[in-house]
C-alpha positions in Angstrom: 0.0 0.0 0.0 2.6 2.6 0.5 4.5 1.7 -2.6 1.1 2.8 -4.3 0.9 5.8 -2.5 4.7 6.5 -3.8 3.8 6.1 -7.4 1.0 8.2 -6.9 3.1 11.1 -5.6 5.4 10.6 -8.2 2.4 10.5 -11.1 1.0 14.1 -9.5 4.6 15.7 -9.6 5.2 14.8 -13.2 2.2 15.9 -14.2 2.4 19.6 -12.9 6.0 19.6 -14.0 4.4 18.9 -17.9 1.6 21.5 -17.3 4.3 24.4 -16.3 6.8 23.5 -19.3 3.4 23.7 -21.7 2.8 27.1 -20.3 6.8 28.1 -20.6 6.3 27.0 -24.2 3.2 28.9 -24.6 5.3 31.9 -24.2 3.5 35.5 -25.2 0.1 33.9 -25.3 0.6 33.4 -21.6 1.7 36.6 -20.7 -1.2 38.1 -22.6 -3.7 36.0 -20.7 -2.1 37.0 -17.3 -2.7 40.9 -18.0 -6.0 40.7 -19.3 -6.8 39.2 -16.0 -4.9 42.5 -14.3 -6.8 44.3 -16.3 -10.7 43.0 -15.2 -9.4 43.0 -12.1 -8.6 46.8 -12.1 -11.9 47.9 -13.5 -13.6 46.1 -11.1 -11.7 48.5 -8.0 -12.5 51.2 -9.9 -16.0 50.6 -9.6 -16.0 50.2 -6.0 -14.1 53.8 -5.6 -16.6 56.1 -2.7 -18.4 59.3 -4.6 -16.9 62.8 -3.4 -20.2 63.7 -2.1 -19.9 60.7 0.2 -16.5 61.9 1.7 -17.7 65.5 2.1 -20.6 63.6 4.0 -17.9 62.2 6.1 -16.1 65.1 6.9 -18.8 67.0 7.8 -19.6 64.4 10.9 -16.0 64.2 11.9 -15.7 68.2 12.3 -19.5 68.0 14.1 -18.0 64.8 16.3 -14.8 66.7 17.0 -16.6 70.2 17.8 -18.9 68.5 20.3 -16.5 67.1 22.0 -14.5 69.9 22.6 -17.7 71.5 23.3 -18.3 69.0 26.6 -14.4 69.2 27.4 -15.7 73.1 28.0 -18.7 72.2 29.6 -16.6 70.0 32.0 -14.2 72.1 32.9 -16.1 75.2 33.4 -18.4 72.8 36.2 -15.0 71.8 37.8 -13.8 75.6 38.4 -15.3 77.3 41.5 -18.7 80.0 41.1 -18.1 83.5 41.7 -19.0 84.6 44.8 -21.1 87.9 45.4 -20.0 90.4 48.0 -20.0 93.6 49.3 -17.0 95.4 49.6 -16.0 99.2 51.2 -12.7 101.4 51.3 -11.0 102.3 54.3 -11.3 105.3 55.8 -9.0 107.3 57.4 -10.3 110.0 59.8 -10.1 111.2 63.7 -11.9 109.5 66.3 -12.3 109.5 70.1 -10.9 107.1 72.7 -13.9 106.6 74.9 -15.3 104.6 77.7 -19.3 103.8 77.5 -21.1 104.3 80.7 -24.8 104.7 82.0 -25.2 107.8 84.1 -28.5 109.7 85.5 -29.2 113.7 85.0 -29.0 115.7 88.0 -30.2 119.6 88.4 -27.9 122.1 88.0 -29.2 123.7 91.0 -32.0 123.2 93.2 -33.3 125.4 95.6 -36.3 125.4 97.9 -37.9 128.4 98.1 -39.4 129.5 101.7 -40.8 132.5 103.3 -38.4 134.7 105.0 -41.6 136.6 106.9 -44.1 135.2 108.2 -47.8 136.3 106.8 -50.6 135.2 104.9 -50.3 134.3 101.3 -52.3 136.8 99.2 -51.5 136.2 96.1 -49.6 133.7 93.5 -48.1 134.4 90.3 -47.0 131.2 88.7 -47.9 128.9 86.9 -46.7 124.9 88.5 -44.2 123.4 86.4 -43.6 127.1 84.5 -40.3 128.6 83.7 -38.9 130.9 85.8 -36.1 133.8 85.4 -34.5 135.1 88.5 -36.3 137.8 89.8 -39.7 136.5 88.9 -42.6 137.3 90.9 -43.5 133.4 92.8 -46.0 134.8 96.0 -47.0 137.8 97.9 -47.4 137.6 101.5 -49.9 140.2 102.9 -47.9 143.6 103.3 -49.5 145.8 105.7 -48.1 145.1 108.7 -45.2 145.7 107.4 -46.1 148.6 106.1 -46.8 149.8 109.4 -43.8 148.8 110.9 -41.5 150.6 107.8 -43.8 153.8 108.2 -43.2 153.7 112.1 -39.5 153.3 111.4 -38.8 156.0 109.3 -40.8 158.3 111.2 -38.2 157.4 113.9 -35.5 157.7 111.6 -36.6 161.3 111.2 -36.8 162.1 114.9 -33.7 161.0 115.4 -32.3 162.7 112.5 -33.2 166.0 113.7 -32.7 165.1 117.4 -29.1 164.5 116.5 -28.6 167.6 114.0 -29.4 169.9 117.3 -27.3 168.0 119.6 -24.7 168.8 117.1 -25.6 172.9 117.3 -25.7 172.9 120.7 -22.5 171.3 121.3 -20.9 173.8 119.2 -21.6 176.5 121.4 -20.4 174.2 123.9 -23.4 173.9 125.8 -23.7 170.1 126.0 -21.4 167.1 126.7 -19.9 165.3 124.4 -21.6 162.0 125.7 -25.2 163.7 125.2 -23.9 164.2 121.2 -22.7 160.4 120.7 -25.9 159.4 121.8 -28.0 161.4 119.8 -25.6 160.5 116.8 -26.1 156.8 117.9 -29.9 156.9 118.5 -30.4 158.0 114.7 -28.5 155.2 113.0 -30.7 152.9 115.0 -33.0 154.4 113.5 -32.0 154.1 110.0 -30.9 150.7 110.6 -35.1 149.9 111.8 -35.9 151.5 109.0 -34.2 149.8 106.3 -34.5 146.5 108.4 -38.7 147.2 107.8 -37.9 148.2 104.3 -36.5 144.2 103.8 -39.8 142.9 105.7 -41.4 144.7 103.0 -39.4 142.9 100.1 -38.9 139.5 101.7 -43.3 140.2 101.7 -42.8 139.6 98.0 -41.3 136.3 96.6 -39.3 135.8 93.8 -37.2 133.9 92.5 -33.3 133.4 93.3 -32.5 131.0 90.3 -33.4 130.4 86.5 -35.1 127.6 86.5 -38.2 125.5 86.4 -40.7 125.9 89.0 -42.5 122.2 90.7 -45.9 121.7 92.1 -46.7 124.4 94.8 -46.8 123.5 98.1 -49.5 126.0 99.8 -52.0 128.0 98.1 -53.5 130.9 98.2 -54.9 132.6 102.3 -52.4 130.0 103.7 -50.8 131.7 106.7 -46.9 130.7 106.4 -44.0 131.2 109.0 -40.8 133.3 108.8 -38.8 130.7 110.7 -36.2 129.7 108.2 -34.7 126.8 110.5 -38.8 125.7 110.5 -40.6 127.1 108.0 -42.4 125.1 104.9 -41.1 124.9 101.7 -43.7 127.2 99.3 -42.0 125.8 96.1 -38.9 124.1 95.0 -37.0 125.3 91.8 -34.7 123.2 89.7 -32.1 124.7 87.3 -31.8 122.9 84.1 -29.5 125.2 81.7 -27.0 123.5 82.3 -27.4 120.2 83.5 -25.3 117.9 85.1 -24.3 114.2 83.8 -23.6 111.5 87.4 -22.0 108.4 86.1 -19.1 106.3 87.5 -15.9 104.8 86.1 -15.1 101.5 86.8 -11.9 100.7 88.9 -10.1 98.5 86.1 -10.2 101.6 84.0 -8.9 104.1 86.4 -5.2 103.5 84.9 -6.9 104.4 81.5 -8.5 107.4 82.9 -5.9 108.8 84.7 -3.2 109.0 82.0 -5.4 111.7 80.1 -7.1 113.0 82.6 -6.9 117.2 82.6 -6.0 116.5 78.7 -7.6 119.0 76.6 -9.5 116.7 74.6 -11.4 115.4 78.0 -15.4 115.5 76.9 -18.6 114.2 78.6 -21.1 113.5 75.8 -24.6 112.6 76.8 -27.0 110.5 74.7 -30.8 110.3 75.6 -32.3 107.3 76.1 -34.9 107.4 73.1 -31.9 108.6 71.2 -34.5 111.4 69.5 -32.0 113.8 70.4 -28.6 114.4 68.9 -25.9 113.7 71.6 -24.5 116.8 74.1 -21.0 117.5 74.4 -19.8 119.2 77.6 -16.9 119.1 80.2 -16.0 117.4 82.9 -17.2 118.8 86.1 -15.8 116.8 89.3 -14.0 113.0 89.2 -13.7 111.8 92.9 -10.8 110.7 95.1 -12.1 107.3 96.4 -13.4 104.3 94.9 -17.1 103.5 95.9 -16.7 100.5 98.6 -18.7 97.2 97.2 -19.1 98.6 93.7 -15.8 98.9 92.6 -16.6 102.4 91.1 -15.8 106.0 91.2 -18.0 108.6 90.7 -18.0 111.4 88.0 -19.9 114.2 87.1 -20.3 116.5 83.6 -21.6 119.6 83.2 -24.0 119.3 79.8 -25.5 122.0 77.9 -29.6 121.7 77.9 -31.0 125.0 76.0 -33.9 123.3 75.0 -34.2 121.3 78.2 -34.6 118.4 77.0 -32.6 116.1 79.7 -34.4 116.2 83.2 -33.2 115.5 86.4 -33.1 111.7 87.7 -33.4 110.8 83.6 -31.3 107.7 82.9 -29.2 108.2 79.7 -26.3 106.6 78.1 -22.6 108.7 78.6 -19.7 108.7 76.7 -16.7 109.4 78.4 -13.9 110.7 75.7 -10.2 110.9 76.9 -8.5 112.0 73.7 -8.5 111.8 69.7 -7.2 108.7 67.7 -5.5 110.5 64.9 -6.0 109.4 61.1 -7.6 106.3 62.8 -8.5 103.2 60.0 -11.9 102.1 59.8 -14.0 99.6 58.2 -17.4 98.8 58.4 -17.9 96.5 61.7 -19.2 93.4 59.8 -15.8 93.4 57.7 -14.0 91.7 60.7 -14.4 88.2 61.6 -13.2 86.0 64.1 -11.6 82.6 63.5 -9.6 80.3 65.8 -6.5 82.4 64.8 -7.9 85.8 65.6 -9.7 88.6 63.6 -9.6 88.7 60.1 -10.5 90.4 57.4 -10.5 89.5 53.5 -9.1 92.1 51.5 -10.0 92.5 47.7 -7.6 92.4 45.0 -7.0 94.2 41.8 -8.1 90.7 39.8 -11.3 90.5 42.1 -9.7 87.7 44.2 -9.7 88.2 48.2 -6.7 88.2 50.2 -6.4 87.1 54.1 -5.1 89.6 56.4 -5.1 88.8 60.4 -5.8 92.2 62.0 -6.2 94.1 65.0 -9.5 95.5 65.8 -10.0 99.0 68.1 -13.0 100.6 69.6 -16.5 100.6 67.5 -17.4 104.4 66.5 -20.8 106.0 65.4 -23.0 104.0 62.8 -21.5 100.8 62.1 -17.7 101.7 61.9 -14.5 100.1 63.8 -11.4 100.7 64.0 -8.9 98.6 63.0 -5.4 99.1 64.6 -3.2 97.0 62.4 -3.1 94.6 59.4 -5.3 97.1 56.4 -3.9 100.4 55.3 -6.0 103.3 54.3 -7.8 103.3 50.6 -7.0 99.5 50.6 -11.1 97.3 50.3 -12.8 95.2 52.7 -15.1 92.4 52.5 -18.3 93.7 54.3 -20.9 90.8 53.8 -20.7 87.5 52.5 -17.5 86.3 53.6 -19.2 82.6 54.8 -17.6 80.9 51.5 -14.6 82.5 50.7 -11.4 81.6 50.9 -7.6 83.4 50.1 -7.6 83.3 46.4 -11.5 82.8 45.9 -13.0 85.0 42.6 -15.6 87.2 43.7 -18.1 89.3 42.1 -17.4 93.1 44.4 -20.8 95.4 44.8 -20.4 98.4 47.2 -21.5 98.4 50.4 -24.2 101.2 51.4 -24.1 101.6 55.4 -27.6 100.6 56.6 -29.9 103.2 58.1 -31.0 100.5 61.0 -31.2 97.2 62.1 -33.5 96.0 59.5 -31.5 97.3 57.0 -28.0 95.9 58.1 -30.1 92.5 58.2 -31.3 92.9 54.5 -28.7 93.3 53.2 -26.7 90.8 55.2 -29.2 88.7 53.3 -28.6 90.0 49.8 -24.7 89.3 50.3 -25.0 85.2 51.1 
């Protein structure tokens, strides 16, 4: 069986070796039917070739493919960047300040004076009004006259007497015809009597009340046909004035800022300003009257008192209000608006604002609050430089921000809206 398969193999070899040498001998007609079969074969690619509109077709969707894509590369990047944060932002001012101490304090009289009758009599007449203004010299009461009247008439006519008594004394010593002792006691007899007389003539005035003070005149205390006593130590008081142009301001000073208070106290730039409760009024300004020399046992105090204006009277005595105790000036002081600084576990802060609307970090060193909603700030800002105000929750040093002034609200609801607007 193999030796067939041999033969076999043998038979097949010969076989293609006779087909190749027919197809050498063939020669050109071989060749020719080898490129005619290139030939079909080429016109057949060329009838597959894609149409130009097809390609243009293609193009088209790759630039669409490729501009979306970039498109969501965009997209992608602009949600991976951090929003722009809105704030409110203010300069820093530079202007002078005081260096105060807050305090509550009452109102006290300037004076007070209760007015009683220096004779005694019965009240005829009153001419006041209760709780009027007065001027000094006003017209209060009139306590019946007439007795002392009587009593003025009956001393001047002694007066007279002893005028003319003593004017002949005088003649007839000249002529020697007296003593000298009979002259001094004529001379003396007629001052007595001027002395009655003039003494009468103050019964009469002290008959007609008025007042010592500028003031403002209380509730009366007796009324007309009363009969009142002349006995000062004893007598009843008719009325009681108080003087309220000017007024003074009582407060006290606590003992930890004694040290404070001491090392400008007699400065010239020493001011009481008083604030009314309501706050209706604008604040008054005026000087300090009296500081005293002990500390108050128990309270740990000292007691003060400043002489205010009141033209319009306005404060009254025993009125709580609020007192401002300057000592001196800050100089070119830097402020902000209060909400600018905030507190971390570092210390104050404040963000700062950038020329490229990015915020900047700056520890700082905050000072005494001032009128409206200023502070100032001792260190860490310079003058002209701006602050973050409101909305400083989400920020961080480098964060982008979108800056809108700051307007200083009017009140409380204010400050609150627009607190709100700036989150």
């Amino acid at each position: 069986m193999g030796t067939e398969n041999t033969l076999a193999g043998c038979e097949l070899e010969r076989t293609a070796k006779t087909e190749m040498g027919i197809q050498l001998e063939s020669g050109n007609g071989a060749v020719t039917e080898v490129q005619e079969r290139r030939r079909v074969k080429t016109s057949r690619v060329s009838r597959q070739r894609i149409p130009r509109w097809g390609i243009l077709l293609f193009v088209i969707l790759a630039a669409f493919a490729v501009a979306r894509t970039l498109q969501r590369g965009v997209e992608t990047a602009k949600t991976t960047q951090p929003p722009v944060r809105p704030v409110l932002v203010a300069k820093v001012i530079s202007k002078d300040v005081p260096l105060y101490l807050d305090e509550i304090g009452t109102c006290a009289a300037y004076e007070t004076v209760q007015v009683q009758a220096q004779v005694s009599g019965q009240i005829i007449a009153r001419h006041f009004q209760d709780g009027a203004d007065v001027k000094k010299g006003d017209l209060l009461f009139t306590i019946d006259p007439r007795p002392y009247q009587a009593a003025l008439e009956q001393a001047q006519a002694q007066a007279t007497l002893d005028q003319i008594t003593m004017k002949r004394q005088q003649e007839l010593r000249a002529r020697n015809v007296i003593s000298p002792q009979d002259l001094d006691t004529a001379q003396a007899n007629a001052h007595k009597s001027e002395a009655a007389a003039a003494a009468a003539q103050v019964n009469i005035d002290f008959c007609y009340i008025k007042s010592p003070i500028n003031g403002r005149a209380g509730l009366r205390l007796v009324d007309v046909g009363n009969i009142v006593s002349g006995n000062t130590g004893s007598g009843a008081v008719l009325l009681t004035i108080q003087g309220l142009d000017p007024i003074y301001t009582d407060f006290t000073v606590a003992e930890t800022d004694l040290a404070l208070v001491r090392k400008y106290l007699g400065g010239p730039n020493v001011k009481v300003q008083t604030y009314s409760p309501d706050a209706k009024i604008p604040p008054r300004v005026g000087d300090l009257y009296f500081i005293d020399t002990a500390v108050q046992p128990g309270s740990g105090t000292v007691k003060a008192r400043g002489v205010t204006p009141n033209p319009d009277h306005a404060l009254w005595p025993s009125e709580f209000v609020r007192v401002r105790f300057i000592l001196d000036t800050i100089k070119d002081a830097r402020l902000v608006p209060q909400q600018a600084v905030q507190i971390s576990q570092s210390g104050p802060f404040i963000f700062v604002l950038k020329p490229d609307n990015t915020v900047d970090l700056r520890p700082v060193k905050p000072g005494q609050r001032q009128d409206g909603d200023l502070m100032v700030v001792e260190s860490g800002i310079e003058p002209g430089e701006t602050v973050v105000v409101t909305g400083q929750l989400a920020l961080a040093p480098g964060t982008k921000v979108d800056p809108k002034p700051y307007n200083a609200p009017n009140g409380p609801s204010d400050q609150a809206a627009a607190s709100k607007s700036a989150m």
